[in-house]
C-alpha positions, 0 to 999 in steps of 0.5 A: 492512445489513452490505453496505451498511456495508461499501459506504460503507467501502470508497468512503471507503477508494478516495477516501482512496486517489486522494487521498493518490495525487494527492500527489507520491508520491517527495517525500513523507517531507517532513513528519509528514502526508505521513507520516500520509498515506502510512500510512494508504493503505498500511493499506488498499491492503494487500490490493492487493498480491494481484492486483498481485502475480498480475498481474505474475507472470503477465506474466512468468511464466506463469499457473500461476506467477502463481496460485500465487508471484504468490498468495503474494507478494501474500498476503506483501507484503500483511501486510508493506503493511499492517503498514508502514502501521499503524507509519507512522500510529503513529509519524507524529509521529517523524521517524524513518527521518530526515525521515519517508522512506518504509520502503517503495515508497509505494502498492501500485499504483506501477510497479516494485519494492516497496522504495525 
């Protein structure tokens, strides 16, 4: 019962995650639910940071590297995600950095660096 559970939130986690993806991810910060919004995919993608952060040590470093500074980038940047997330979705309703801007790179799978 506990795996099964778990499957249905995971699934609702993925689909809030393509959602909140499918809005234009450099124009949000425009209002209080684009806030919201970006707050709670980053609670939940969080955890993705890991692999993205293995993955792309390894590319350019190595694989040694990757298992072990993409590891605890990853780990880093994970807690950092999700602890951004969670002020974001406390805070949605403030317009605080001004017009809701973003703190960090919106979603943990975009391309490039982590801060805006």
């Amino acid at each position: 019962m506990h795996r099964k559970r778990m499957g249905y939130v995971l699934f609702l986690g993925g689909l809030l995650s393509l959602v909140a993806g499918h809005s234009t991810v450099y124009a949000l910060g425009s209002t209080a639910g684009d806030k919201l919004t970006r707050g709670l995919a980053n609670t939940i993608q969080g955890i993705f940071e890991v692999p993205r952060n293995i993955s792309n040590t390894t590319e350019t470093q190595g694989l040694l590297t990757g298992l072990t500074v993409g590891l605890g980038k990853g780990l880093g940047y994970g807690v950092l995600r999700t602890l951004v997330g969670l002020y974001e979705v406390v805070t949605f309703p403030i317009p605080v950095p001004a017009g809701y801007a973003p703190i960090i790179q919106p979603y943990a799978w975009n391309t490039g660096g982590m801060w805006l």
